[in-house]
N, C-alpha and C positions, 0 to 999 in steps of 0.2 A: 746691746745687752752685755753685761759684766759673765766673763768667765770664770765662775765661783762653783763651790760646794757651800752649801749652807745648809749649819747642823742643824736641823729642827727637831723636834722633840722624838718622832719617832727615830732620826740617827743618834741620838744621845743615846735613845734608849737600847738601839741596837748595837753601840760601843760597848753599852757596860755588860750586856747580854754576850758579850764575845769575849770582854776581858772576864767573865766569870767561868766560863766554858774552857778560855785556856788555863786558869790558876785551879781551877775546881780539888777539895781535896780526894787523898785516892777512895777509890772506892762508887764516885759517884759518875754513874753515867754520862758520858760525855758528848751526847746528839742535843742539838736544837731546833725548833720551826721558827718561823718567823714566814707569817703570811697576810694576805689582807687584798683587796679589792684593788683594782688596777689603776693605774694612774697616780697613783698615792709614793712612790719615790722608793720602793724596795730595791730594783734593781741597781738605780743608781748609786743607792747608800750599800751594796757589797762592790760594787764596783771600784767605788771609791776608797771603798776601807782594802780589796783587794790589791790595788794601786798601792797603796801606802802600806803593805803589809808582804811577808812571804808566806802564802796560801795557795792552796790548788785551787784553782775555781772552773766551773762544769756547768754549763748551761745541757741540762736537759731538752731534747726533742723529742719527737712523733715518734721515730723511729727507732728511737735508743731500746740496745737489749743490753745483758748485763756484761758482755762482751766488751762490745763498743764502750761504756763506761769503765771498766777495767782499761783501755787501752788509753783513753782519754786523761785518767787520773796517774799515770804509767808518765805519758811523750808530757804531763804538767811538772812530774818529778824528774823531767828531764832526761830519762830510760828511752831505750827503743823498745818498742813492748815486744815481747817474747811471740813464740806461733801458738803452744799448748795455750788452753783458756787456766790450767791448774798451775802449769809455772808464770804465765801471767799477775795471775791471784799473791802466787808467792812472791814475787820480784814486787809488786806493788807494796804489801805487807812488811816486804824487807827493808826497803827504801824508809817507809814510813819510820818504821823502829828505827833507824839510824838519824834519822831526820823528823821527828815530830811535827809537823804542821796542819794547819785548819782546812777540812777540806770543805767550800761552800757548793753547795749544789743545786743553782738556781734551777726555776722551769720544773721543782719535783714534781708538779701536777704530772706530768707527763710519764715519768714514771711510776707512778702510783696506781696504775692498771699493771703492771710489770711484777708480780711474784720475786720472782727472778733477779732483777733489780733491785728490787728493795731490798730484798733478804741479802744481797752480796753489800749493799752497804750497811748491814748491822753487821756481818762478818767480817768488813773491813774495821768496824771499830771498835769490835771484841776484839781479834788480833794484833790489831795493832795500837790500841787506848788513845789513835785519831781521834782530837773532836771533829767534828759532821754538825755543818750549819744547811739545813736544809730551809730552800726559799720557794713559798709558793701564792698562789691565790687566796680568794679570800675560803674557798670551801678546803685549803690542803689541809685543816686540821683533822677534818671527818676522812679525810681519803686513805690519811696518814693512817686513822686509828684503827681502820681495819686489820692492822698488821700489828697486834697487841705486841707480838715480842720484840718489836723496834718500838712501834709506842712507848712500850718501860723504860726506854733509853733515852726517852727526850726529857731530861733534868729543865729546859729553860724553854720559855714561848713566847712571843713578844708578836701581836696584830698590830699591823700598825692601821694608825686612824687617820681620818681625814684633818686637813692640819686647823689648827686654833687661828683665832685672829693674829694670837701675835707671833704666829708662824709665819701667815702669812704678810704682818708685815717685817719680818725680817729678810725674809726672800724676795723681798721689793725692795724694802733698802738697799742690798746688797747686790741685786742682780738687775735693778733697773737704773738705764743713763740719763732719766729724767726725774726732779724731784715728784712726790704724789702727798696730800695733802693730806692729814690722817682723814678727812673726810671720804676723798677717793680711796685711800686705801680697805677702807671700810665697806665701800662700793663695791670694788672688786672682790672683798671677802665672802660679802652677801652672792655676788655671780658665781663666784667657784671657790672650791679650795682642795683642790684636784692638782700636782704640779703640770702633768701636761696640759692642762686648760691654763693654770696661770702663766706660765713662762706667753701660750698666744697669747692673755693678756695685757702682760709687758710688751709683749714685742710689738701690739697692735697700740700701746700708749707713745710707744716711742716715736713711732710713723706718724700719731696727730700729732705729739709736739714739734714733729720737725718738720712738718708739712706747712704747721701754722704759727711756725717760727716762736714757742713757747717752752719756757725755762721750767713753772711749774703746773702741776694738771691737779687741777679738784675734780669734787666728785660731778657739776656741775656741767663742766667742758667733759668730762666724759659723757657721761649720758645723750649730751648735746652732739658731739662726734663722732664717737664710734658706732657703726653701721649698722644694730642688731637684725635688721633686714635679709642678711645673707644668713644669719642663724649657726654661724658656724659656733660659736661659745654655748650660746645657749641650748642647742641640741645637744650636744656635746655633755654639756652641766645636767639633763634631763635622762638622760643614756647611763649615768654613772649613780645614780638615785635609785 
C-alpha cells in the first residue's frame, strides 16, 4: 500500500477551516472544534497539517489537569516550563505573543470534564489572540457547549462525515498497489467508508491479488475471495453505525 496523504473532502474542508482561523479579522474570536465519530480521519488530517505547519500540538489524556497542559504547550514552544503554575501560565503567554502560532488540541473530549482545563485554554487565547484548534469526537460539540464562555470563542466548526463515493475512491486510487474496477470500488464503498476499515480493505485486496497472481480486482473476485467468514470488516462496518 502507497504511503500517501489524501485530501478528501473533510481535509479540504479542514484546511480552509485553519486558513481562516489564522487570517481572521481582529476582533473575531479565534477558537475552533472540529469533531465527529471515530474512524473517520481527524486525527490524521492535524497530524498531517501539523507536520507541514509550525503549531503546538497536544493530544489530550485521562489524566490531563490544567497544569500538565500548560507544561505541554510550554516544552511544544520549546521553554523548559517553569515550577510556579502562575509563571508557567506567563512564560507560555509570552512565548506565544512573540511567536504566534495554532495551538491544536486533540483528544479535547478528555478535557472537557476538566473546568480547569478548559477555562485555562480560553485564557490562553484571551491573552495571547492564539488561535486554538480543538479536536474531538463525535459528541465534543455538546461537551464543549457547557462552557458558554469558551463556547462564544468558537468562530469556525467543521464535523467531519463519513466519506463519499468519490472519496473513497480516491483513497484507492492513491493508496492501493492494485488496480480496482470502478465496479469493486463501489463494492468496497457499500462495505465501509470508515478510513480505518478501508485502508483493511485495501490491504486485504492487495494479499488476493498477490496470492492469485492478478493485476486487476472487480467487484466479482472480491466477493468471490475475500473471507467475510472471520467478520473482521464487517463487525467492524456494524460497530461504527
Amino acid at each position: 500500500m502507497q504511503k500517501k496523504f489524501v485530501k478528501t473532502q473533510n481535509v479540504k474542508k479542514l484546511i480552509s477551516l485553519i486558513n481562516n482561523l489564522n487570517s481572521r479579522p481582529a476582533g473575531i474570536p479565534g477558537m475552533a472544534l472540529v469533531y465527529g465519530e471515530p474512524g473517520l480521519g481527524k486525527t490524521q488530517a492535524v497530524l498531517w497539517w501539523a507536520a507541514h505547519n509550525d503549531v503546538i500540538f497536544i493530544r489530550g489524556t485521562n489524566l490531563m489537569t490544567s497544569r500538565w497542559l500548560l507544561e505541554e504547550i510550554v516544552e511544544e514552544l520549546g521553554e523548559e516550563p517553569y515550577f510556579k503554575t502562575s509563571d508557567l501560565f506567563k512564560q507560555c503567554i509570552k512565548q506565544l505573543k512573540e511567536k504566534p502560532r495554532l495551538i491544536i488540541v486533540d483528544e479535547i473530549d478528555y478535557l472537557a470534564t476538566d473546568y480547569k482545563a478548559i477555562e485555562t485554554l480560553r485564557d490562553i487565547h484571551d491573552k495571547s489572540n492564539a488561535p486554538i484548534l480543538l479536536v474531538g469526537m463525535g459528541q465534543a460539540d455538546k461537551k464543549i457547549m457547557r462552557y458558554k464562555h469558551l463556547y462564544d470563542r468558537i468562530s469556525e466548526k467543521l464535523k467531519f462525515k463519513p466519506f463519499s463515493q468519490e472519496d473513497v475512491k480516491n483513497i484507492i486510487l492513491q493508496l492501493c498497489e492494485v488496480e480496482m474496477t470502478d465496479c469493486a470500488i463501489k463494492f468496497v464503498f457499500e462495505k465501509t467508508n470508515r478510513f480505518r476499515q478501508l485502508v483493511k480493505f485495501i490491504r486485504k485486496a492487495e494479499e488476493i491479488a498477490k496470492a492469485n497472481n492478478l493485476s486487476t480486482l472487480d467487484e466479482f473476485t472480491l466477493k468471490e475471495l475475500i473471507n467475510y467468514e472471520s467478520g473482521e470488516i464487517d463487525n467492524a462496518v456494524k460497530k461504527t453505525k
